[in-house]
N, C-alpha and C positions, 0 to 999 in steps of 0.2 A: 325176704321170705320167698322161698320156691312154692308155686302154684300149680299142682296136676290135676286138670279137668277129668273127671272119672269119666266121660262119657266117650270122648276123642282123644284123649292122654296127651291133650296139646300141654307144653309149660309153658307159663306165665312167670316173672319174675316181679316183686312189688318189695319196696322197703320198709321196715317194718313201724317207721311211724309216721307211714300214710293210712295205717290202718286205729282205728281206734278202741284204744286199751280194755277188754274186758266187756268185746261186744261180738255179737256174731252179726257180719254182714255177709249178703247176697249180692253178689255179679253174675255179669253173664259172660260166656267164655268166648271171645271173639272170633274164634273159628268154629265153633260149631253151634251157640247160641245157648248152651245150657246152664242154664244156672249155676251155680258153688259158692257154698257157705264156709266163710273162712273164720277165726276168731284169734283176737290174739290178743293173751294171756293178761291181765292187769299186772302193772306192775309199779314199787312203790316212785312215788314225786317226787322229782330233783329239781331245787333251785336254779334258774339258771341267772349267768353272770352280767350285770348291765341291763338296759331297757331299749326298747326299741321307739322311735316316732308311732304316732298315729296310723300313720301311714302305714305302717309294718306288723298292727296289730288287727288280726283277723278272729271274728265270735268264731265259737265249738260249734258243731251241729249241735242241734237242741233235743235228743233223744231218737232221732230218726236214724240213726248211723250213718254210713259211709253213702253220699251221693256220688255213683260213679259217674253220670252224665256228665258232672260239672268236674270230674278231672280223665279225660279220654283215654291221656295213655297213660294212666297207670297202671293197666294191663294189656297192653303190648303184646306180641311174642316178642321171644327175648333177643333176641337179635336185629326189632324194629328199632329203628335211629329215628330221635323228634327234632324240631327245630323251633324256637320261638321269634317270633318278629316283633321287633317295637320300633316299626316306623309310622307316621302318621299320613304319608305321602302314597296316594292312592296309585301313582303313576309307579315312584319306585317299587313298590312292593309285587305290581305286576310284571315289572322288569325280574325280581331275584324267582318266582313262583319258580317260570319253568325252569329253572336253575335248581333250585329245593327239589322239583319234584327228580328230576332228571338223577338226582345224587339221591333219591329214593328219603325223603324226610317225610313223615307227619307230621305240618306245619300245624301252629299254632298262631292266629294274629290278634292282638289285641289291642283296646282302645285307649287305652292308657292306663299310668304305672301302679295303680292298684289292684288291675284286674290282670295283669304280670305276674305281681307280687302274689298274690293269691293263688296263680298258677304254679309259678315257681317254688312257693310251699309245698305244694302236692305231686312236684315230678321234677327233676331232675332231667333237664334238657341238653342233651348232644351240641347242640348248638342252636345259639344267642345273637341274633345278629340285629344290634341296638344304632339308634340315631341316638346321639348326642343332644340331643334337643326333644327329644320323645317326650311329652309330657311336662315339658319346664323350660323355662327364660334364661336359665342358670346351667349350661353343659355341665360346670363343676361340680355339680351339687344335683348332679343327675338321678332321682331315688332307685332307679331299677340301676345302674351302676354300684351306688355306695350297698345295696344289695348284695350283689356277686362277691366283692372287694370284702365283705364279711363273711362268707360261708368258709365253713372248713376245708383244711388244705385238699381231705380225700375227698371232699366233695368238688372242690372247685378242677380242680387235676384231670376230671373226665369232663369237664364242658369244653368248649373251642367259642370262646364271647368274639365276635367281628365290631370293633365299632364304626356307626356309619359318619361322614363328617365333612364339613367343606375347610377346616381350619387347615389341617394335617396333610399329609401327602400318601398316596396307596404306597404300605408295605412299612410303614416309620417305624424300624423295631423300636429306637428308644423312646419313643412317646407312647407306643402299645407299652412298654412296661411301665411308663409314669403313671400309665390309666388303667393299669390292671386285667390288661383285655391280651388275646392272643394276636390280634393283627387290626391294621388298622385301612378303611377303604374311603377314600375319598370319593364325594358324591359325582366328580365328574367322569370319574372311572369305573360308573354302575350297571353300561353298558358289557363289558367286562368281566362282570361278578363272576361267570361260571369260572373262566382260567385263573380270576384271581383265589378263589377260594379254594381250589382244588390244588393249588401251588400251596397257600399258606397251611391248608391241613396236612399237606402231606410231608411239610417240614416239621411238623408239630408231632404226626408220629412218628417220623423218626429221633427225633429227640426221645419223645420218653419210650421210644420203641422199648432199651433194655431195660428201663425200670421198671413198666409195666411187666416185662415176662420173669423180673427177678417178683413180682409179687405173688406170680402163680407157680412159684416153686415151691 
């Protein structure tokens, strides 16, 4: 759903089931602070296929509507790019910062894989750049991983997921595609992060460079 603040005509762009069905909620427009009342439309309940863990099961807001606070960039302007961090390593994550900030991201970090997941419900993130070990003893069986490895293809198609790792080697195309991630960065190559990321995205858009513009024909 496209979003035109009446006040400053900035647009906002927001998908339309982060919004809650047959409710009018209030934001504020982050350029110029003014409120706007969106509502969108009830519509009927679809089964859906399979169940999820615990883990992957988040309560409804309980009649208050949409808490924008607790999901930041779901109003963007639309050409802001976000980034999620799920590493637990206070030293690395200062290493990727001015890295993130430099390539212009609204970082996101958080403390572990449920408050990810909770996040990643509510926004669709440009890039994901995950430790294999974030939150669990088990890389394989990593929940913000088997996460991603489930969304839909047009959903997953615009993320860029980095996995972080000491197993692997920077750049393992065939192990990034065993794990479902766009590229793969070893931890002792963290020093590095800005050339290595800005190498691996830009091989990524030229890949689907032409599929992407056959879909805006």
């Amino acid at each position: 759903m496209e979003i035109i603040c009446q006040n400053c005509n900035g647009k906002l762009k927001v998908a339309d089931d982060k919004l809650p069905e047959g409710k009018t909620v209030t934001l504020k427009c982050p350029r110029c602070q003014s409120k706007i009342s969106v509502n969108r439309p009830a519509q009927k309940a679809e089964a859906e296929d399979g169940a999820f863990d615990d883990l992957f099961d988040f309560d409804e807001d309980d009649g208050e509507g949409y808490d924008a606070s607790e999901k930041p960039f779901d109003f963007i302007e639309e050409e802001g790019k976000t980034a999620l961090v799920c590493e637990s390593d206070t030293l690395i994550r200062e290493k990727m910062r001015p890295t993130l900030d430099l390539m212009e991201y609204h970082i996101t970090e958080t403390p572990n894989s449920r408050e990810a997941l909770k996040k990643m419900r509510y926004h669709t993130y440009d890039l994901v750049l995950l430790n294999e070990y974030f939150d669990t003893r088990d890389p394989d069986a990593n929940p913000v991983l088997i996460y991603i490895e489930r969304l839909a293809m047009e959903t997953r198609r615009n993320m860029f997921v980095t996995l972080l790792t000491t197993r692997f080697r920077t750049m393992d195309h065939m192990t990034a595609f065993q794990k479902s991630v766009n590229m793969i960065v070893n931890l002792r190559n963290i020093d590095d992060i800005d050339k290595i990321l800005q190498r691996g995205m830009a091989d990524y858009g030229l890949f689907y460079k032409v599929f992407k513009e056959s879909l805006t024909r």
